[in-house]
Structure formats: structure tokens, C-alpha cells
N, C-alpha and C positions, 0 to 999 in steps of 0.2 A: 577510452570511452566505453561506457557499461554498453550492454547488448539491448536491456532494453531499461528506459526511463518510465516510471508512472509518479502521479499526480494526485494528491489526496489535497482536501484541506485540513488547515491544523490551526489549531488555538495558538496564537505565537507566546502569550502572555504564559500559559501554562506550560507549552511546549520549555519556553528560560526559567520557569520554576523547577521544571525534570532537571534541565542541562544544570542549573547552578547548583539544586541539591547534590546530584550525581558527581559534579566536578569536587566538593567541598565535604561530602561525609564521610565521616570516619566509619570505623566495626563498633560503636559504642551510643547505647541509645540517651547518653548523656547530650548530643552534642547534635544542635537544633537542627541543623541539615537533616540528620537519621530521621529525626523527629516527622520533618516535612515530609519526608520520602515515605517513612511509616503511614501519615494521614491520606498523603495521595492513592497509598495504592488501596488505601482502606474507601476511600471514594470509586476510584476504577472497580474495586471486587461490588461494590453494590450497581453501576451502572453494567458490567459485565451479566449479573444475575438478572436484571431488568428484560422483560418478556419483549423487549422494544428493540434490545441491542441484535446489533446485526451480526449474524454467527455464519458468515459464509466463506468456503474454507480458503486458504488461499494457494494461490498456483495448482488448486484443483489436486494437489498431490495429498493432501491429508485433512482427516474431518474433525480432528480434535483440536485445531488449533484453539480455540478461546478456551477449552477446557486446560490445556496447558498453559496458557497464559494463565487463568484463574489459579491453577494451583503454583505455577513462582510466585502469583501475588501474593499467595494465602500462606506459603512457606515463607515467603521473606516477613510477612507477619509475626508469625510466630515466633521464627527467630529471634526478628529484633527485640522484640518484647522478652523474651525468654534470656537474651542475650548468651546465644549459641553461640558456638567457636565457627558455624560454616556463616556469617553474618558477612564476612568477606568478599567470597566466593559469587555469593549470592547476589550484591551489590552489582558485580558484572555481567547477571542475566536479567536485574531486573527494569535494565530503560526500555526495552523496545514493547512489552505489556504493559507498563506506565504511559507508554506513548499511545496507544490502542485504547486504552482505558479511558485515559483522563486527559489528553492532549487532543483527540479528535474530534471532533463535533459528533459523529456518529461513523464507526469504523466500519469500515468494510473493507475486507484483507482483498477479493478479487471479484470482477465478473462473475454473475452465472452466466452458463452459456446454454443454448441449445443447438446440440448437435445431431448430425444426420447423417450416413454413408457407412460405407463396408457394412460391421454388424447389426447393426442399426438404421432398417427400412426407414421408422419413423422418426421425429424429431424425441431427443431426451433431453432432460432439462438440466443441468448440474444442480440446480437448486433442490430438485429431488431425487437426488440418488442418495442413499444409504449406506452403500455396500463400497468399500475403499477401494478393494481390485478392480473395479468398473472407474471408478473418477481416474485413478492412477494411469488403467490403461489409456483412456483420452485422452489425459495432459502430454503421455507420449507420442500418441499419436499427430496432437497435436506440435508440439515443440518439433516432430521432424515432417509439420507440413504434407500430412498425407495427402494426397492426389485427392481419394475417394471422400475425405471430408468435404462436410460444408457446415460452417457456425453462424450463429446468430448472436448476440453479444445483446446479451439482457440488460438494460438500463435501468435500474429503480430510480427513482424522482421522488426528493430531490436527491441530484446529483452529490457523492462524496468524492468519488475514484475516476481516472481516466489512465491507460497506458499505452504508449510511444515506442514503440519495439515491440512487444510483445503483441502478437496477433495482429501485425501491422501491415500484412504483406510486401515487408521489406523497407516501409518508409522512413525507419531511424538511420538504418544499413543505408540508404541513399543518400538521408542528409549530411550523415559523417563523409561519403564519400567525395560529395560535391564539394563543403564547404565546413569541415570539421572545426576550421577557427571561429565561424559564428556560433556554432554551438558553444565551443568553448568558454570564449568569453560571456556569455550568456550564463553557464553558469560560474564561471568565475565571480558574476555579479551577484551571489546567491550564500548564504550565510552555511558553511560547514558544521554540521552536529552530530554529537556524538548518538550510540544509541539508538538508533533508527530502525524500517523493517527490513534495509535493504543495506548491498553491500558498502555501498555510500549514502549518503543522506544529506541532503541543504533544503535550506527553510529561506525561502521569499516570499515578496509581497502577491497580490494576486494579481497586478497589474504585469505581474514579469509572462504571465501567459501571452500578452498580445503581441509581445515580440517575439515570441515563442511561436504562433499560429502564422506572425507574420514570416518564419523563415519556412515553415513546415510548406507555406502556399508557393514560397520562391523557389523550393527545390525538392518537393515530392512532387512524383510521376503520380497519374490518374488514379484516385480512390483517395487521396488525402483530404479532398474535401468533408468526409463525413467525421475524420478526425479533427478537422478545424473547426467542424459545428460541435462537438463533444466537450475539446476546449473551451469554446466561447459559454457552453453549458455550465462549465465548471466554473468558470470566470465569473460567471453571473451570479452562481451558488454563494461561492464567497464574498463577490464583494457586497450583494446581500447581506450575509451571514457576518460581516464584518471579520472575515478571518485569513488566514494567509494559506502557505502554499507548501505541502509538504513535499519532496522532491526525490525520490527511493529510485536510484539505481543497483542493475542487477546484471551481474556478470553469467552468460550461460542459459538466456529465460528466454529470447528470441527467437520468433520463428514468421516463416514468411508469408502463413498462411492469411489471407483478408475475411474478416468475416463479409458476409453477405448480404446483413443488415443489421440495423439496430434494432432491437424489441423493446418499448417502453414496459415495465412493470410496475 
């Protein structure tokens, strides 16, 4: 079981256009899969450049992530078209920026958060830092639960992201503990895909949250409630939005610190 779960929506329709190109193309811009997969990402690189898209970094550890996704897109571009010998290679970095790109309703890799304690009298915002040794040092400090922190977990509206382990103060670590087989078959129930931003990745419906909230309510200790409102948040987004459930486990991302509140942005 991953350390920690999070929760995106995702275009499912687009989402099986990535999965069946990627299963199906060749190294040769003959052969209409490539084809597909050249159009998609040439869609992703223009919604990527859009003043709109959401560029916030993820796991707080690094700030160039969408610049790097932009540039495998813009490389796998060129390639194909060019019809380079690394068209290969490339094929195997290019779903998880396709999925960011052109499978999400609007991406958002993680939280910003504001944080407060040890060096930091006042609250800082991750959404405005600049400077990578400063995000990096917090994401450590956070993953081992410093004492002296305190977070706030920024929520932009509408909701795209929720995560289940990570800054959970322990509640994924409890639900496996208690009752690991509900989980399990829970997501057993849940479609396996390749490509994803996470060490595993499954795509459900958006209704598979409510049995999701409903196990988090049976067997998280005190403060899981505000996770089961963010769920129902997210639940609402989609079924809304008419879209499904993107499902990113992460081996090594959990930590047991609780933020403090939510901050609507």
C-alpha cells in the first residue's frame, strides 16, 4: 500500500486516448497512434503556455516542473516530425505530461501551503517563493513532521487536487492499519493505467469517493473530518464537471504532520 494517495480529476475520454495511443505506437510518424500522440501533445504545449494554467510546483521539491514537462512535449515534437532515432526513448517519458497537459481539466501538480515555525516567525506562502533551497528545505522539514511547524493548506476554488497520506497527520497510516482490505478492494475496483504522476496510478468514477469518505469517517481518529469535507469538495467538482477520478499513489511522500486549516484562495 503507497504512503500516500491523492486525488485529481481527469478527462477519462482523453485520459483512453493517451492510454491507447501510448499502448499502440510505433517509432514511425507513419502509423496514426504517433500521429495522435504528436496532436495531443501539440494541444498540451499550447494549454501549458496559456497565462491560465496552473504552474504550482509539485511535492514543493522543485519549481520547473511544467517547464520540464513543456520541454519532453516540445522534444517529443520535434522528434517525431523530424523522425529522430531517440522517438523511442521518448515515447517512455512522454505520458505522464500528456496527462498534465491534455487529460486534466486544469492541473495542479500540489498544494501551496503556508507555513509558520522555527525560521519562519511569519506565515510564508509556497505559492510565493522563488528561491528552490527555501521550498526544498520545507518539503523536508515537512515530510519528517517537524514539531516547530504549523501549515495551512491553500485551497484554490474550484477544486482540482486532494491528498490522503500526505499531510494527513497519519490518517492513511491508520486506515491501512485498521482495515487494509477495505482499502484494498476499493481500489481493486478502480481501473489500472499506465503513465501516470505517481508511482501507481488508477482512473474511477467520481462516485468511488463516497465510499472512499465513507471508510476515511469509520476508521480515522480526530481531524479526518476536514479531509472528508475536501473529498466531498472534490466529488462535487467532478461530478459537476462531468469528469472522473485520477488516483496517484506515492511510495515515501507521507508524513504525519496535520495542517491547521484550510485557506480558501
Amino acid at each position: 500500500m503507497p504512503d500516500s494517495l491523492d486525488f485529481r480529476m481527469v478527462d477519462r475520454r482523453a485520459n483512453d486516448e493517451i492510454q491507447r495511443a501510448l499502448g499502440n505506437a510505433q517509432p514511425t510518424l507513419a502509423g496514426s497512434d504517433l500521429v495522435a500522440l504528436v496532436t495531443m501533445a501539440e494541444k498540451a504545449l499550447a494549454r501549458m503556455r496559456d497565462p491560465s494554467f496552473r504552474r504550482w510546483p509539485g511535492r514543493l521539491a522543485s519549481l520547473d516542473w511544467c517547464q520540464a514537462y513543456e520541454g519532453t512535449l516540445s522534444t517529443f515534437v520535434d522528434v517525431a516530425r523530424s523522425g529522430g532515432e531517440t522517438l523511442g526513448q521518448l515515447l517512455n517519458a512522454v505520458g505522464t505530461p500528456l496527462i498534465a497537459g491534455y487529460a486534466t481539466p486544469f492541473f495542479q501538480s500540489d498544494y501551496a501551503l503556508a507555513v509558520r515555525g522555527g525560521a519562519w516567525a511569519d506565515w510564508v506562502s509556497t505559492r510565493k517563493l522563488t528561491e528552490d533551497r527555501t521550498r526544498v528545505r520545507l518539503f523536508r522539514l515537512i515530510k519528517q513532521s517537524s514539531p516547530e511547524l504549523e501549515v495551512r493548506v491553500e485551497v484554490a476554488e474550484p477544486c482540482s487536487f486532494v491528498s490522503l497520506g500526505y499531510l494527513d497527520g497519519g490518517i492513511l497510516r491508520e486506515i491501512v492499519a485498521r482495515d487494509r482490505p477495505a482499502l484494498e478492494r476499493l481500489l481493486s475496483g478502480a481501473e489500472q493505467v499506465r503513465h501516470g504522476y505517481a508511482d501507481l496510478n488508477w482512473v474511477a468514477p467520481e462516485g468511488w469517493l463516497s465510499e472512499l469518505a465513507s471508510i476515511v469517517r469509520r476508521h480515522a481518529r480526530a481531524g479526518a473530518e476536514r479531509w472528508v469535507e475536501h473529498l466531498e469538495l472534490l466529488k462535487h467538482e467532478a461530478g459537476t464537471r462531468h469528469h472522473d477520478i485520477s488516483i496517484g499513489g506515492w511510495y515515501g511522500h507521507s508524513s504525519a504532520l496535520m495542517p491547521v486549516a484550510w485557506q480558501r484562495i
